[in-house]
Backbone bond lengths (Angstrom), bond angles and torsions (degrees), N, CA, C in turn:
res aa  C-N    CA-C-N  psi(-1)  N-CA   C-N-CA  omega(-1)  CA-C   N-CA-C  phi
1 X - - - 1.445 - - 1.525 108.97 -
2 X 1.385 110.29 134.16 1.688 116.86 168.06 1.613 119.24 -90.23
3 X 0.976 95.35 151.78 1.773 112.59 -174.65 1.457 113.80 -110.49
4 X 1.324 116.39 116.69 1.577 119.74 149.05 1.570 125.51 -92.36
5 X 0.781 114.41 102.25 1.966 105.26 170.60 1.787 105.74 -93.64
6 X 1.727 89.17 150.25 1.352 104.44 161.86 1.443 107.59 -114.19
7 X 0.895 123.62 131.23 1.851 109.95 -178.24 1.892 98.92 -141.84
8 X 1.096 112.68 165.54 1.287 135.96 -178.04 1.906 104.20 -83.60
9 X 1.090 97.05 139.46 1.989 113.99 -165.74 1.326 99.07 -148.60
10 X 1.404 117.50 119.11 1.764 107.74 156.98 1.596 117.04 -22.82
11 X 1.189 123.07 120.06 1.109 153.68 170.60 1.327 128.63 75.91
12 X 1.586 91.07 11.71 2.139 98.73 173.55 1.362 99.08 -177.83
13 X 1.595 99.84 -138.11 1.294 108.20 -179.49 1.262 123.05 -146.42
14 X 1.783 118.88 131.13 1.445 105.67 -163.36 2.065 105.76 -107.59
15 X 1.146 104.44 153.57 1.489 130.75 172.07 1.139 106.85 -94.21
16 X 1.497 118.45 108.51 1.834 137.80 154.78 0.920 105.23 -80.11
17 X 1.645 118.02 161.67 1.512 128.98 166.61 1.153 102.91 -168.96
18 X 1.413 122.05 151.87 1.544 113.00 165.12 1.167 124.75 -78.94
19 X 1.697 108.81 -5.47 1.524 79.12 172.09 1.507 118.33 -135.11
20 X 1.505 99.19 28.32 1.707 101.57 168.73 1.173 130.37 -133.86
21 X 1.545 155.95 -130.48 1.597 135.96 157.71 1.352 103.68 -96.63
22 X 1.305 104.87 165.77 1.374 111.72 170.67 1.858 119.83 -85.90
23 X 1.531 102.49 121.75 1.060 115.91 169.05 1.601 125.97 -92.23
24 X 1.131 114.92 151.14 1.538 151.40 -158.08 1.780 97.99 -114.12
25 X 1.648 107.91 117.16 1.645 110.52 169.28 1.782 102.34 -142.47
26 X 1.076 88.12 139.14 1.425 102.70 168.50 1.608 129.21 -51.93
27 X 1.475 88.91 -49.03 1.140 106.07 175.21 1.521 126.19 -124.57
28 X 1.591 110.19 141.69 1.876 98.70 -155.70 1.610 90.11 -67.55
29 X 1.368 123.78 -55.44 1.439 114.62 -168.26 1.489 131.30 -20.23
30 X 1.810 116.92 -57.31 1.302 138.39 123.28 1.589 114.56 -9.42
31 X 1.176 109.12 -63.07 1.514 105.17 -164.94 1.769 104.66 -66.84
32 X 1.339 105.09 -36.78 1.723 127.02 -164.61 1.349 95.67 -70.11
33 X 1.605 119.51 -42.94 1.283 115.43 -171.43 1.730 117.19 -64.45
34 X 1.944 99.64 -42.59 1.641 100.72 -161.42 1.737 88.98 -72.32
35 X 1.569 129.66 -47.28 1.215 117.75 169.28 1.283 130.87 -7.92
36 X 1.505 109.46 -76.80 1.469 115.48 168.43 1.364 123.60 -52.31
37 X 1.616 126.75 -31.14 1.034 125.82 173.38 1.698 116.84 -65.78
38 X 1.001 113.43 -50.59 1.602 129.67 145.78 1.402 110.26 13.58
39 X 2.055 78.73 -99.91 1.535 118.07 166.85 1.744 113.08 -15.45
40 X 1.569 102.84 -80.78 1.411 111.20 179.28 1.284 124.34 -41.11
41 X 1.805 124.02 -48.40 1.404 129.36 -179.81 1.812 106.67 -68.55
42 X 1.289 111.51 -29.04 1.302 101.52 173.57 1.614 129.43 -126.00
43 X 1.503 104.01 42.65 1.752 139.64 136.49 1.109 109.37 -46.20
44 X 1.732 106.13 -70.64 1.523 125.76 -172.32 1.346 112.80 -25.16
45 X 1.375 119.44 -59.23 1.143 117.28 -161.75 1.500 112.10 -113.91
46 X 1.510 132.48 15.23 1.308 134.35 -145.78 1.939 109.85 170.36
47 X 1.210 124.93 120.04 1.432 112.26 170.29 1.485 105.84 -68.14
48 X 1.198 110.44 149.25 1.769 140.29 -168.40 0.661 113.00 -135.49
49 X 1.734 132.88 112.59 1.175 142.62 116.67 1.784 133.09 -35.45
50 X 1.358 122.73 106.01 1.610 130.15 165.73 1.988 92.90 -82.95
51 X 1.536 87.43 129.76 1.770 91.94 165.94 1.320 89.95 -136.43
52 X 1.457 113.56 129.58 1.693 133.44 164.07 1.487 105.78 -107.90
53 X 1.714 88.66 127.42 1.572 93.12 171.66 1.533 111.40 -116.08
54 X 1.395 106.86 161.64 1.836 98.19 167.82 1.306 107.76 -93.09
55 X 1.421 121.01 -161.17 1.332 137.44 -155.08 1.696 110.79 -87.10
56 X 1.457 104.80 -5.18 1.594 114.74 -171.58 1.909 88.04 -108.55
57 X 1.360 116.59 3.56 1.582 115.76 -168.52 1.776 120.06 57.31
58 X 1.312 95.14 34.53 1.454 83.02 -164.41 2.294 78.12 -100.53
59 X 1.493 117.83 162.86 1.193 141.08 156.92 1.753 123.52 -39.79
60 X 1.214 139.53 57.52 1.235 140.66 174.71 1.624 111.53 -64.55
61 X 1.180 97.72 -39.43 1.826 79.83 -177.23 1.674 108.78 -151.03
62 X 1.006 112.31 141.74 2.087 116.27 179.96 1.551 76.12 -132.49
63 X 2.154 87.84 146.73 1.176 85.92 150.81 1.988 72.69 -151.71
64 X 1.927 96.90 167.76 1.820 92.09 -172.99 1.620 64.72 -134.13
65 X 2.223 81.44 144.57 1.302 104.51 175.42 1.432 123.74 -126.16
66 X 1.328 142.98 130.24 1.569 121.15 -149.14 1.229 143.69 114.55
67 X 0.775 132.23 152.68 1.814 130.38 159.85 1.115 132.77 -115.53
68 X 1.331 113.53 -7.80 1.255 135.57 -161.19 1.305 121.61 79.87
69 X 1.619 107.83 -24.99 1.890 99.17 -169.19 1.396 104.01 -73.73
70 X 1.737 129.97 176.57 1.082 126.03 163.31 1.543 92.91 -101.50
């Protein structure tokens, strides 16, 4: 299974993934959105986990997208 995080960064919010760089957003909404977009492109090939955290890093929201098959 692949992982996206959104997590809290001095001055916004950054997007993990395993399999691309880490991005920098101003705004989490933004951040929540490219996440999911993420998520979806790498379903395709792999089940995915999205984990959103708040500003204390604690887990507000998972959602897994996928099956892994293509």
């Amino acid at each position: 299974m692949k992982t996206v995080r959104v997590t809290p960064v001095q001055g916004g919010w950054m997007v993990n993934c395993d399999l691309a760089a880490p991005t920098m957003f101003s705004s989490g909404a933004t951040a929540e959105r490219k996440a999911r977009e993420l998520g979806r492109l790498m379903a395709r090939v792999d089940q995915t986990e999205i984990l959103i955290h708040d500003r204390q890093g604690l887990i507000v929201g998972s959602t897994v997208m996928g099956s892994g098959r293509s």
